[in-house]
C-alpha positions as CSV (number, residue, x, y, z in Angstrom):
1,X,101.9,96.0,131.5
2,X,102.0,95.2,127.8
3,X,103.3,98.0,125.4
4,X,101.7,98.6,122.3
5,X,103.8,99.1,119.9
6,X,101.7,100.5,117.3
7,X,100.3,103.2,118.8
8,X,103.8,104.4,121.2
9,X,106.3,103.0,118.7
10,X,105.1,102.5,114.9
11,X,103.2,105.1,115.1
12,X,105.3,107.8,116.2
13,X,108.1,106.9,114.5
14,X,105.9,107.1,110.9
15,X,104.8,110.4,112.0
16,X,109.0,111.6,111.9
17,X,110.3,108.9,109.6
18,X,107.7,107.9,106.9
19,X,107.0,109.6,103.5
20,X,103.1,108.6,101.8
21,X,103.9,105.6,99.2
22,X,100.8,104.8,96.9
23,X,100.0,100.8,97.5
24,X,98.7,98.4,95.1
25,X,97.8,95.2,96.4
26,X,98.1,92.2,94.0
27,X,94.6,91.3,94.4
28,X,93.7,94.8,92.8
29,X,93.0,98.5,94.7
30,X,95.6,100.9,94.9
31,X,96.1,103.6,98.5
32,X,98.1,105.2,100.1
33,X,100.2,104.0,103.2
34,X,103.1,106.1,105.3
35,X,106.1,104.1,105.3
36,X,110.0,104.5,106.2
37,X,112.0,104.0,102.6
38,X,115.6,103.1,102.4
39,X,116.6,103.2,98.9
40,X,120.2,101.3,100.0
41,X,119.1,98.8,102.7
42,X,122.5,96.7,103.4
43,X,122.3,93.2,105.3
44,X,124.5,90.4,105.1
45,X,123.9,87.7,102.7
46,X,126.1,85.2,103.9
47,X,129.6,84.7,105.3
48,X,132.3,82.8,103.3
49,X,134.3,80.0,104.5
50,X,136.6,82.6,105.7
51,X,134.7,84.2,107.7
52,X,133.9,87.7,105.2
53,X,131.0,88.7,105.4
54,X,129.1,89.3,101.6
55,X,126.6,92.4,102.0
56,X,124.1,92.9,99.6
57,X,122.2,95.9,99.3
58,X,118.5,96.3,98.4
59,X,115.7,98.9,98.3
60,X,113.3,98.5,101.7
61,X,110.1,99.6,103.2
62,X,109.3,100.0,106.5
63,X,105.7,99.7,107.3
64,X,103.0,100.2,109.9
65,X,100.5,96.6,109.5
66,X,97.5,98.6,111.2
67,X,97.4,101.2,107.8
68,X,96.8,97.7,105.8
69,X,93.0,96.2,105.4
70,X,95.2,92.8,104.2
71,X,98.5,92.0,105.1
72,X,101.4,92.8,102.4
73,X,102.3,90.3,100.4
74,X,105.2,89.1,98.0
75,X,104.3,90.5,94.1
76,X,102.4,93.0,95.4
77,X,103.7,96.8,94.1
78,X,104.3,100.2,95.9
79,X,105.2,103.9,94.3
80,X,107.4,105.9,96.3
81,X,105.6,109.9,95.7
82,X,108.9,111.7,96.5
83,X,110.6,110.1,93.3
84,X,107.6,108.2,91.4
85,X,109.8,105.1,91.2
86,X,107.7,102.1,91.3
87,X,108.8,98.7,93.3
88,X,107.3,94.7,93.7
89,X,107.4,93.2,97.1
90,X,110.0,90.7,96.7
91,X,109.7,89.4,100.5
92,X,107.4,90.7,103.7
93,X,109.3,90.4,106.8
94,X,107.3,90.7,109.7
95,X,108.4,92.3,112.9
96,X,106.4,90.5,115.4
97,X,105.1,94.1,116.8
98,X,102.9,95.2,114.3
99,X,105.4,96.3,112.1
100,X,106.9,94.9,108.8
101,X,110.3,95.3,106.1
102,X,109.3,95.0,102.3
103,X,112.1,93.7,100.9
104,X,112.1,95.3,97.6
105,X,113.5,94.6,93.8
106,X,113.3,97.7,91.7
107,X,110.0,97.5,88.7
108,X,110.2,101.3,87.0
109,X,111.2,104.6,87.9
């Protein structure tokens, strides 16, 4: 039996988690998607040659694919509503569930 993840997953956890961000796709249009925001998403960058892990810390969204007619995409921008600051997609990383993290990089706020 095959779980789908949008619908028991994504879904649900949008419904708890997400806050409404206004979208605007790079090839024009502008609406308005539900999304899970981290303004201090930490990951590690790399690890030096003795064995430290660097961190860097970014803003992040987290996104349900099925609220998209096209796919996110790098240089495309977003609005958080809650604080009106405004953010390019610097990376999409897919989730392989229906899911995806923008990788952010701060534009206006």
């Amino acid at each position: 039996m095959a779980i789908d993840w949008d619908t028991a997953v994504i879904g649900p956890c949008m419904d708890v988690f997400g806050e409404p961000v206004t979208y605007a796709p790079a090839a024009g249009g502008m609406f308005v998607v539900t999304g899970v925001f981290d303004e201090a998403y930490r990951e590690i960058d790399s690890i030096t040659a003795d064995g430290v892990p660097l961190t860097g810390e970014m803003p992040v969204l987290g996104v349900q694919l099925s609220q998209f007619a096209q796919p996110p995409v790098q240089v495309d921008q977003l609005t958080v509503q809650r604080t009106g600051i405004t953010y390019v997609v610097k990376e999409v990383r897919l989730d392989g569930h229906g899911g995806a993290k923008l990788m952010l990089g701060y534009l206006s706020g």
